[in-house]
Steps between C-alpha positions, in 0.01 A plus 500: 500500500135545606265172482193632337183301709137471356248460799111445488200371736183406464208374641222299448259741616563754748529410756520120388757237413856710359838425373816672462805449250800687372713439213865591390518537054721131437553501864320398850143460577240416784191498559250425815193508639169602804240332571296852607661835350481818340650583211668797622691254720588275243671789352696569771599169595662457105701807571587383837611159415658601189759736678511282793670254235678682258833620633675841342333804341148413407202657289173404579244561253160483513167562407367561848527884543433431857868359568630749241351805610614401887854556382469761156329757772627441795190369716756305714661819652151641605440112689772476712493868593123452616560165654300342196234683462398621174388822377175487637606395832441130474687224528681411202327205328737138424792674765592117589628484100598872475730501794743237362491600150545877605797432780668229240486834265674728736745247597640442145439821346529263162146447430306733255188493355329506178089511361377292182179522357371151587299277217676708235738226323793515713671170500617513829181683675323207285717221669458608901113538428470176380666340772357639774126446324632144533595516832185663598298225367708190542578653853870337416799742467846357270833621481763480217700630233436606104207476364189361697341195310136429505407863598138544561279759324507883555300676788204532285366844661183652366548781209303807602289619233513826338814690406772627700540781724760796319863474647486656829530410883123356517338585855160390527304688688141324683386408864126561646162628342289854599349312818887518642553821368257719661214439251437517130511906499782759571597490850866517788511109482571487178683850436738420741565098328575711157714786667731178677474343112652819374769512730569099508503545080714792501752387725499144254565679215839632624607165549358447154464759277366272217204413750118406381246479722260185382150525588164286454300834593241314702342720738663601786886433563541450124353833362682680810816337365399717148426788669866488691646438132409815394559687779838361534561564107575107430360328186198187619400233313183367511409166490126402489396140499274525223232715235243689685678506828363746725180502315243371817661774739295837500489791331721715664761198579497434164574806329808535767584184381541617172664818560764261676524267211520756275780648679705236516851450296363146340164286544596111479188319492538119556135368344303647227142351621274591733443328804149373473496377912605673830698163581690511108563865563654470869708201336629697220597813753678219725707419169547826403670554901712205446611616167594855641688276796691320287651859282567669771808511679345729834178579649342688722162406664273710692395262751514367862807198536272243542326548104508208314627713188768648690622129633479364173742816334741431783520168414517582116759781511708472862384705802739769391342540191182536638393889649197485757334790540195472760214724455 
């Protein structure tokens, strides 16, 4: 028989306090905590300690795609061939968890895998998420068996606003504004950022043929991420962060702008006012990045590694879900 495992982390912030737990259905459970964290650690550390426990086959599922993608597609094989180094020639991120969980995997060869939507009613996914919230704020981990009494509330995460993306494999495409790029007119800087977007696009949607690319067309990296849509033949989305966006920008930009928008497969827009400041406005375009953040499940930013958006997507989505492409 295979023991079916729930795992979840979280964190109190991130980086910030975190907790860990995982949870067999009528069965086992634990639960633990760090005083400084990430959440993409706390997710690892469930898995970890959950297999590290359970003996015979096991299923871990999870809401983290991080751990599940690790193992669904193989990104193991490509670390220890490259002496853990990622895709982009880095080191992988969290190897101190990684390497246990990934050699315990090998060893057993009785350890699979499995993704569930998180926050979506799942008794299980429900349980683990409430006790590691608990953990993470208590800072005190508990072990036991059956049913947990006195569980603390849900992770209470933020709802985006607006609708949903369409069903697809959502990679949002941003990084840095015309100054990076060359300038604000045609020009090699920027040609050859959209020509590397085409291929980097194409070669994605291979790997997934039900690909979207997700844009906030902002100029610069976002627009060039449009442009690379179409000349790769892949549906974009674009997401604007509210009415009148674009509106300040000049004539020419403008009417590009719209050409873009206009092209695009859907227009989501998250706020039907009109910024009346340039402070509300900037606000409501850093919402309208965290809400494309949280929908997408890859991105690649046009950027040098030390950008503060690019950091903050690594951190987000797992280093190997993240594509840097320097201009």
């Amino acid at each position: 028989m295979t023991t079916v495992v729930y795992t979840d982390g979280a964190c109190s912030g991130n980086p910030g306090p975190g907790g860990w737990a995982w949870a067999v259905e009528d069965g086992a459970f634990a639960s633990g905590a760090e005083a400084q964290t990430t959440n993409q650690r706390m997710e690892l550390t469930a898995a970890l300690e959950a297999v590290r426990t359970l003996a015979g086959a096991v299923e871990v599922v999870s809401d983290s795609t991080y751990v599940v993608n690790c193992f669904r597609d193989r990104w193991w094989q490509g670390w220890l061939k490259n002496d853990w180094k990622n895709s982009q020639k880095k080191p992988v991120a969290n190897r101190d968890l990684w390497e246990p969980l990934i050699d315990t995997y090998r060893d057993r060869g009785d350890i699979t895998f499995r993704w569930v939507k998180g926050h979506a009613s799942d008794p299980m996914n429900d349980l683990v998420d409430r006790l590691a919230v608990e953990a993470a704020l208590k800072q005190v981990g508990r072990t036991g068996t059956g049913r947990p009494v006195e569980l603390g509330p849900p992770d209470k995460r933020p709802t985006p606003r607006g609708p949903a993306l369409p069903e697809g494999h959502a990679v949002y495409v941003t990084g840095v504004r015309p100054p990076e790029l060359g300038g604000y007119g045609p020009n090699p800087t920027a040609d050859r950022a959209r020509n590397r977007l085409v291929e980097v696009l194409t070669h994605k949607s291979i790997e997934h043929p039900d690909l979207l690319v997700v844009t906030g067309l902002s100029l610069g990296a976002e627009q060039l991420g449009a442009e690379a849509a179409v000349k790769a033949g892949l549906p974009y989305v674009a997401v604007l962060p509210h009415e009148g966006f674009g509106s300040v920008w000049s004539t020419e930009a403008r009417a590009w702008f719209e050409d873009l928008r206009d092209g695009a497969t859907l227009v989501l827009t998250l706020d039907n006012r009109v910024p009346d400041t340039k402070q509300k406005a900037a606000l409501w375009q850093q919402r309208r990045d965290q809400w494309i953040a949280e929908k997408a499940q890859e991105a690649v930013v046009v950027a040098e590694p030390d950008d503060d958006t690019y950091r903050a997507l690594v951190t987000r989505l797992g280093d190997d879900n993240v594509f840097l492409l320097r201009p």
